[in-house]
VMD Tcl script that builds the backbone (N, CA, C; Angstrom):
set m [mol new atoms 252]
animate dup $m
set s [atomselect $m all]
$s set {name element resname resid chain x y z} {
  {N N UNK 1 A -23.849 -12.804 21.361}
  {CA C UNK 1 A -23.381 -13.805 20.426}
  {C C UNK 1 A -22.017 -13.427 19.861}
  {N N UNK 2 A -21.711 -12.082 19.406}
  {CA C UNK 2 A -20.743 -12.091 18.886}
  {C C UNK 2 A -19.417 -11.152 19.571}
  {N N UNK 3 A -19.577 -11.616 20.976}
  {CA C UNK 3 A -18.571 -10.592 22.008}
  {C C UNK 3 A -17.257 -11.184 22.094}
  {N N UNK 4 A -16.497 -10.029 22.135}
  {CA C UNK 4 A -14.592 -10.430 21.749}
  {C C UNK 4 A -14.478 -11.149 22.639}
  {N N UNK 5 A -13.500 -12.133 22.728}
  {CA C UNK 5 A -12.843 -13.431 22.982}
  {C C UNK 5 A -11.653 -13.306 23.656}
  {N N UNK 6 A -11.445 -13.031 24.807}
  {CA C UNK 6 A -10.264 -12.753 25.611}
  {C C UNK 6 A -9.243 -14.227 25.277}
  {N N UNK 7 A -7.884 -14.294 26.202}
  {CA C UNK 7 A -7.185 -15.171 26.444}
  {C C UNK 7 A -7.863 -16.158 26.950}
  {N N UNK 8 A -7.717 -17.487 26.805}
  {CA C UNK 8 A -7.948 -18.996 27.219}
  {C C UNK 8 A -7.811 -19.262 28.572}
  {N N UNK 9 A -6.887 -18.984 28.793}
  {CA C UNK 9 A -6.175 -19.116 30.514}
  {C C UNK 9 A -4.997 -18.062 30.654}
  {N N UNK 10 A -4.972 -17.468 31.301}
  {CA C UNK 10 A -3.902 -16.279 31.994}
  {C C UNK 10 A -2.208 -17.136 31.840}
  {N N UNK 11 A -1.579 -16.789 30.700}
  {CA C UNK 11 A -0.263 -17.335 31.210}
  {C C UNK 11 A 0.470 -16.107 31.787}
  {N N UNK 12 A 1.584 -16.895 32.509}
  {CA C UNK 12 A 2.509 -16.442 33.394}
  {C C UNK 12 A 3.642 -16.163 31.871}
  {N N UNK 13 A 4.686 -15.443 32.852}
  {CA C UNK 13 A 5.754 -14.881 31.854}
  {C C UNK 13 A 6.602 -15.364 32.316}
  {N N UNK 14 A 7.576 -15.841 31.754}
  {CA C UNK 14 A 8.992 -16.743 31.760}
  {C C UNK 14 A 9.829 -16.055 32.857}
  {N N UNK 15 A 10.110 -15.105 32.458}
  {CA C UNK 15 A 10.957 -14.265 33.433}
  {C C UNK 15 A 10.347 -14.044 34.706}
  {N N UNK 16 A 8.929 -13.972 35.095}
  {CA C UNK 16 A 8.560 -13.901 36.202}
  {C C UNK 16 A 8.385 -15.363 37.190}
  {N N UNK 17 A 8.127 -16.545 35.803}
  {CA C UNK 17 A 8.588 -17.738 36.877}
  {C C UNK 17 A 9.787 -18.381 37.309}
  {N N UNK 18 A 10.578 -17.397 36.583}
  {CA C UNK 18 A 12.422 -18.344 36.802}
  {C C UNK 18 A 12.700 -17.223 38.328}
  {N N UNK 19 A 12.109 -15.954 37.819}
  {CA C UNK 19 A 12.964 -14.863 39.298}
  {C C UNK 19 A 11.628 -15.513 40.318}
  {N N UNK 20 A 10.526 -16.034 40.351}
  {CA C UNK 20 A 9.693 -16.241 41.870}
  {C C UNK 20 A 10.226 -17.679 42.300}
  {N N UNK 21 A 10.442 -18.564 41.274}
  {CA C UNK 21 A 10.919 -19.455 41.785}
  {C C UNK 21 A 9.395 -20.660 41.703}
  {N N UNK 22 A 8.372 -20.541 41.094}
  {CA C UNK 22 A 7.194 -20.852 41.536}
  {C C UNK 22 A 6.971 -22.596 40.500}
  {N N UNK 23 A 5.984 -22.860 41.333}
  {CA C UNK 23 A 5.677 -24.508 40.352}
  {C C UNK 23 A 5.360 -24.666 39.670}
  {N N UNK 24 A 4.659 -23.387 38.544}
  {CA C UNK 24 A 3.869 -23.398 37.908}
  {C C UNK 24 A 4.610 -23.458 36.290}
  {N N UNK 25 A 4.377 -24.752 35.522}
  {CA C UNK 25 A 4.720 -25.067 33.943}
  {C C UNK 25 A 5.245 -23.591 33.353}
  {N N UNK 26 A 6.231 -23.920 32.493}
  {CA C UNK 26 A 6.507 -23.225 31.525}
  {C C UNK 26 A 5.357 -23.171 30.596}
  {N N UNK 27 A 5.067 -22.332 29.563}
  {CA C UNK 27 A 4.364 -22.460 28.642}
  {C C UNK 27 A 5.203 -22.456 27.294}
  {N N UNK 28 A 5.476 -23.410 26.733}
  {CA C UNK 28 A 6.286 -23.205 25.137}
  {C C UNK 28 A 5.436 -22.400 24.108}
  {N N UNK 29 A 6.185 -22.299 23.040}
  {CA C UNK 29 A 5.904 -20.738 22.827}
  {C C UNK 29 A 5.283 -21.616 21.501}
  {N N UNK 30 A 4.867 -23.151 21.273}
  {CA C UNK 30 A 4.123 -23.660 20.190}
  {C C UNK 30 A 2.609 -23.505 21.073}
  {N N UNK 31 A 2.361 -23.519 22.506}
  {CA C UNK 31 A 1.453 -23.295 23.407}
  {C C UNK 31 A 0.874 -21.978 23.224}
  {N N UNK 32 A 1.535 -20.658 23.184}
  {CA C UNK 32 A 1.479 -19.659 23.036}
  {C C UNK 32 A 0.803 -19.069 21.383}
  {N N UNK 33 A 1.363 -19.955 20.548}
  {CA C UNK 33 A 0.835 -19.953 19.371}
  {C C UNK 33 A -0.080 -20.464 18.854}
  {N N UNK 34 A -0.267 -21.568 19.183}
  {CA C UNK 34 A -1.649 -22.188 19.218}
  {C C UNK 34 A -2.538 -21.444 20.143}
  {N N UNK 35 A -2.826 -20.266 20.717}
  {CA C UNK 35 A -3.697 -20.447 21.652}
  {C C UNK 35 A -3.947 -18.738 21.498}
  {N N UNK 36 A -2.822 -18.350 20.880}
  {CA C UNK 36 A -2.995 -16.967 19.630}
  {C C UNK 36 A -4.029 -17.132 18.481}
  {N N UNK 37 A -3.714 -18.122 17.890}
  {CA C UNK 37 A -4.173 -18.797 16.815}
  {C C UNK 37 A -5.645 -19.188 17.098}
  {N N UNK 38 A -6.707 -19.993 18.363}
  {CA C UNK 38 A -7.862 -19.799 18.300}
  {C C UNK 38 A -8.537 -18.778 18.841}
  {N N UNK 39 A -7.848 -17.987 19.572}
  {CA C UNK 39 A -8.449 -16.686 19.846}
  {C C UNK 39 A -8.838 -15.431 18.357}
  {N N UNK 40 A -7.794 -15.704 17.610}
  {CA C UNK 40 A -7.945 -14.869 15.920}
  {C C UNK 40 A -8.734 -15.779 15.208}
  {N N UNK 41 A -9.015 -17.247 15.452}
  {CA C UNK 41 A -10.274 -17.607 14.674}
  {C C UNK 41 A -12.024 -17.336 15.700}
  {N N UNK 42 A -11.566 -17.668 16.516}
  {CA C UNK 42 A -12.832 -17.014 17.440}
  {C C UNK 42 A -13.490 -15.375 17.619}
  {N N UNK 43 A -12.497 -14.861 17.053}
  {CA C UNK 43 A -12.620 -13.007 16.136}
  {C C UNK 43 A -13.381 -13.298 15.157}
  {N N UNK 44 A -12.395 -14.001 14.492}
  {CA C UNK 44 A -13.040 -14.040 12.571}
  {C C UNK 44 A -14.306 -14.577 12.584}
  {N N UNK 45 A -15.124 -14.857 13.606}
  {CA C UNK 45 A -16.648 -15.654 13.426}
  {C C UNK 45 A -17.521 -14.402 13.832}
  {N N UNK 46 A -17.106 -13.439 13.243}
  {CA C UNK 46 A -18.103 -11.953 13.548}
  {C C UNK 46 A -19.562 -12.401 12.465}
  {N N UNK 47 A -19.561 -11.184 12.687}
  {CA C UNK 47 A -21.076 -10.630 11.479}
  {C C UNK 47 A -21.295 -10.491 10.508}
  {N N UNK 48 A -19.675 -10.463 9.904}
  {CA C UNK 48 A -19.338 -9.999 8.092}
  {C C UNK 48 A -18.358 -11.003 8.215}
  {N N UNK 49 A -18.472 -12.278 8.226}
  {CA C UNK 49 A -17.680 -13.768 8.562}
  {C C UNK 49 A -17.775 -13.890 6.861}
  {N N UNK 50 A -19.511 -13.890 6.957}
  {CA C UNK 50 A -19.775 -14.961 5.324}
  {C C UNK 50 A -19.437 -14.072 4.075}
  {N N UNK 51 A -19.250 -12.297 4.081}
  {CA C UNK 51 A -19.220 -11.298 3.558}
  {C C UNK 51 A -17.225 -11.164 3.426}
  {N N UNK 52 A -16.786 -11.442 3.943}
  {CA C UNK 52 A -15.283 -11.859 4.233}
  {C C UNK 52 A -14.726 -12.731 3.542}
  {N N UNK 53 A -15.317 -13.682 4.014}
  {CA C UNK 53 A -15.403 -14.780 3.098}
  {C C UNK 53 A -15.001 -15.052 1.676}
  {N N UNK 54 A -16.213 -14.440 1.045}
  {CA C UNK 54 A -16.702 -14.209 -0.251}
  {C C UNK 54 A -15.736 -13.343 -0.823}
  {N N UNK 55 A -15.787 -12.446 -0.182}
  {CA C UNK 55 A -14.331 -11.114 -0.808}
  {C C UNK 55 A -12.902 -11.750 -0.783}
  {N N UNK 56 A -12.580 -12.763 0.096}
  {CA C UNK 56 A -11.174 -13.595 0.056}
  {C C UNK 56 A -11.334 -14.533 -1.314}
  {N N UNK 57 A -12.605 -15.543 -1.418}
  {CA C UNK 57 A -12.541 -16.425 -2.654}
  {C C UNK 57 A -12.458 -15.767 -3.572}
  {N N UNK 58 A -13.073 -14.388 -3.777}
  {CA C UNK 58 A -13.327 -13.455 -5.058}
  {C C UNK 58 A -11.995 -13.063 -5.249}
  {N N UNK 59 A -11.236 -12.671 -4.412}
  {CA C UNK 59 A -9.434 -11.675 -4.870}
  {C C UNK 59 A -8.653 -13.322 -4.877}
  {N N UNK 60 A -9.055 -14.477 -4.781}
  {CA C UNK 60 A -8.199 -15.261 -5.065}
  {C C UNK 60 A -8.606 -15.660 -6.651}
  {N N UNK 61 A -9.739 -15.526 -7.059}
  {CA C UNK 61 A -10.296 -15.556 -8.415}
  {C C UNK 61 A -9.552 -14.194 -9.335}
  {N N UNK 62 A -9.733 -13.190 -8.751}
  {CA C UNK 62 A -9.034 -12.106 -9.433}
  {C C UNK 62 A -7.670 -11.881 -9.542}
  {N N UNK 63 A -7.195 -12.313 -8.602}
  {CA C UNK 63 A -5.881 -11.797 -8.063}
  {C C UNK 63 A -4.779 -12.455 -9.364}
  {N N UNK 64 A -4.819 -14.221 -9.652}
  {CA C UNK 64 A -3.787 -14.022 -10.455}
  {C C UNK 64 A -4.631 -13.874 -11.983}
  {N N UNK 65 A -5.518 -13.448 -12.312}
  {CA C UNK 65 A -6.076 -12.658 -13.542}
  {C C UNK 65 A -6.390 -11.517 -13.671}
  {N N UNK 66 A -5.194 -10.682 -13.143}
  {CA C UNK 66 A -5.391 -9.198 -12.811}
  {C C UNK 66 A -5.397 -8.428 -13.904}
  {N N UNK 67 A -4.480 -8.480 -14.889}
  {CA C UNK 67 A -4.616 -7.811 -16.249}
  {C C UNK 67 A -6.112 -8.042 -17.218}
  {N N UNK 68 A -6.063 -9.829 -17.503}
  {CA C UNK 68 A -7.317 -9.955 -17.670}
  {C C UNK 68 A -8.650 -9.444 -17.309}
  {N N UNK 69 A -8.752 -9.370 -16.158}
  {CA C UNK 69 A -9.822 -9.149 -15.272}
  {C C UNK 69 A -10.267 -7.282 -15.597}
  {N N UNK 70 A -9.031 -6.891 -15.179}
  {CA C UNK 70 A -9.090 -5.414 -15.553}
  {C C UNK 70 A -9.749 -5.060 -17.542}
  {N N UNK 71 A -9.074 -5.432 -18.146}
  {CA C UNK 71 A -9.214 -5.649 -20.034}
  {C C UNK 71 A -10.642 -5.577 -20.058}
  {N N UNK 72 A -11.398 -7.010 -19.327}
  {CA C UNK 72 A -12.752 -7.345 -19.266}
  {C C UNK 72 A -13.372 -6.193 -18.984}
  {N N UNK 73 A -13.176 -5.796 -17.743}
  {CA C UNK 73 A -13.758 -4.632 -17.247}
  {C C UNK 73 A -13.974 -3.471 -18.055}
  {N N UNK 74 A -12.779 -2.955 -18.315}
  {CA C UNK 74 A -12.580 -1.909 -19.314}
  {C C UNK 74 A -13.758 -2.052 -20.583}
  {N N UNK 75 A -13.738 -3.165 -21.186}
  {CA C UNK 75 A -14.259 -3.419 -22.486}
  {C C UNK 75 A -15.848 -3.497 -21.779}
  {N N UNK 76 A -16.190 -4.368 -21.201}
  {CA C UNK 76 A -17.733 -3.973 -20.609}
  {C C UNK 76 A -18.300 -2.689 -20.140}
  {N N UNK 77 A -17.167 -1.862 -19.487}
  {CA C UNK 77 A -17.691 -0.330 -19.428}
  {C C UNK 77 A -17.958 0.299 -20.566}
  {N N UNK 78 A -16.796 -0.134 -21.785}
  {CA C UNK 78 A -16.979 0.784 -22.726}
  {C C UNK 78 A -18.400 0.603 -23.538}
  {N N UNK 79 A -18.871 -0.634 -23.690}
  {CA C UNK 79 A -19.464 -1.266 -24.524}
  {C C UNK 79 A -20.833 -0.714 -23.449}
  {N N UNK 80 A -20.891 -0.865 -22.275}
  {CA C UNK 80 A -22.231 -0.342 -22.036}
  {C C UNK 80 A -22.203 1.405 -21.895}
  {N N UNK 81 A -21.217 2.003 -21.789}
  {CA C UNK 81 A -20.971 3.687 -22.040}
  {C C UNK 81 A -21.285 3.600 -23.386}
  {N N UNK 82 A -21.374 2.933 -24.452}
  {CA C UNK 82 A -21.526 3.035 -26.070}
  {C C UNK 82 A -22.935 2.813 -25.995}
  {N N UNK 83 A -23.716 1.965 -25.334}
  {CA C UNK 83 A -24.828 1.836 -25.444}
  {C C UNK 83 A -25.546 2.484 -24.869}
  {N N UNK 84 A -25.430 3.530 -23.916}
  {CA C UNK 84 A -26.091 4.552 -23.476}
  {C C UNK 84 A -26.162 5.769 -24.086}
}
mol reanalyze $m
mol bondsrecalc $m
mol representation Tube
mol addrep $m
């Protein structure tokens, strides 16, 4: 189920179809990117997908309340270190 995801189709390299001379399409390099692009989402559907996930929404929750976030923290450690 969750085995790495090679290339789509084998492209050829520019320089090797201009020096053979051969029939075979150029590939533009929006082709090349797009096709980069579902191979790194066909990765990202591992085992720790939904665990990934969760840690991206969470540092976008934290991230611009970083001082805040930290303050909070601080003050809840202290307050349960006081209560122990």
């Amino acid at each position: 189920m969750n085995s790495p995801v090679g290339p789509l189709s084998p492209m050829p390299s520019i320089g090797a179809i201009g020096a053979v001379g051969s029939a075979a399409p150029l590939v533009n390099d929006q082709a090349k990117a797009l096709q980069r692009h579902l191979v790194q989402c066909a990765k990202a559907r591992g085992r720790w997908f939904g665990l990934a996930l969760f840690a991206e929404r969470l540092q976008g929750v934290v991230q611009p309340r970083l001082a805040t976030t930290a303050a909070l923290g601080a003050a809840t450690l202290a307050l349960f270190a006081h209560w122990l």
